[in-house]
C-alpha positions as CSV (number, residue, x, y, z in Angstrom):
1,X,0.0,0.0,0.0
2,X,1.0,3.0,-1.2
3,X,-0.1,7.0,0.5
4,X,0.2,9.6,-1.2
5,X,2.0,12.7,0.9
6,X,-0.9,15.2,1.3
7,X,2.1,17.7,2.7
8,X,1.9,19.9,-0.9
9,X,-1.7,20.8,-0.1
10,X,-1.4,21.6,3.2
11,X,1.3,24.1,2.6
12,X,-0.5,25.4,-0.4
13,X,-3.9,25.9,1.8
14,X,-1.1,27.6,4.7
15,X,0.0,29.8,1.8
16,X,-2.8,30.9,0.4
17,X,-4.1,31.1,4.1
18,X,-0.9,33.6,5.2
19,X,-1.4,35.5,1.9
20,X,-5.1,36.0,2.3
21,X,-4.3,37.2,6.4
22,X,-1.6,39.6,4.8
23,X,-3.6,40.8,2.5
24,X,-6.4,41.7,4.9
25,X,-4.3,43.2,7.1
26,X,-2.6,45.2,4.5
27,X,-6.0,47.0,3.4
28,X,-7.6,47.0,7.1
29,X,-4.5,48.1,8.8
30,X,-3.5,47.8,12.0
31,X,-5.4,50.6,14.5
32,X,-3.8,51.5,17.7
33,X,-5.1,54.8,20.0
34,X,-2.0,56.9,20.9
35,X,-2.8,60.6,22.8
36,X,-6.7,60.5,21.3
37,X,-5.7,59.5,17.9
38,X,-6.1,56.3,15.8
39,X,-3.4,55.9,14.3
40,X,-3.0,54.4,11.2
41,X,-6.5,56.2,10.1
42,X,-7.1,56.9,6.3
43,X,-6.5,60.8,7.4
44,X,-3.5,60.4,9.8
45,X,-0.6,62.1,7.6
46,X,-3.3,65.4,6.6
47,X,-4.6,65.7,10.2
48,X,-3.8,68.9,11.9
49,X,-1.9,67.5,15.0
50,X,-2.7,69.9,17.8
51,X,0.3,71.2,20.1
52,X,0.0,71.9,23.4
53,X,2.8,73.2,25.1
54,X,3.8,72.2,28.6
55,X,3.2,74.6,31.1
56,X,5.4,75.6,34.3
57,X,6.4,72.9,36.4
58,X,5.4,74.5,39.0
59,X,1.5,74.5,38.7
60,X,0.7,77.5,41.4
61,X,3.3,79.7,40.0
62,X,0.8,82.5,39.6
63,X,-0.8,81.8,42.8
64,X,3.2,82.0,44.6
65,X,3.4,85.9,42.4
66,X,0.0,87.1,43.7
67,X,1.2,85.9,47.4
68,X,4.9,87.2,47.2
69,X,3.1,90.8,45.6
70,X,0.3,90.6,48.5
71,X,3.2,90.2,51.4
72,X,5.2,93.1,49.6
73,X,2.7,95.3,49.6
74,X,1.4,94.1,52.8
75,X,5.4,95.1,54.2
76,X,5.5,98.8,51.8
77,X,2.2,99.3,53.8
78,X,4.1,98.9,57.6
79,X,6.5,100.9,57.3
């Protein structure tokens, strides 16, 4: 008794298989959210990316000016 080696067209299904994932993935993409944006959307290189800058490290650093004014005054007033 003789088999014939079904190997060829199991490789040939796991080719076609791969190509077909591939392929799917190729025109679906790959989405991931980074900072509020999908990226890779259709629109990603034209979208307007909007820049905030970072502020002071210090977050009460107005606060701290008003206070340091206030107590300088408060000391012009004394004397």
């Amino acid at each position: 008794m003789i088999r014939k080696s079904t190997s060829g067209r199991i490789t040939r299904a796991t080719a076609i298989a791969l190509f077909a994932g591939t392929c799917l993935v190729g025109v679906g993409g790959c989405q991931v959210g980074i900072n509020g944006q999908t990226l890779p959307s259709p629109y990603y290189l034209q979208d307007d990316v909007q820049y905030y800058p970072s502020g002071p490290e210090f977050k009460l650093s107005r606060e701290a000016a008003a206070l340091k004014a206030a107590r300088a005054q408060e000391k012009q007033n004394r004397n």
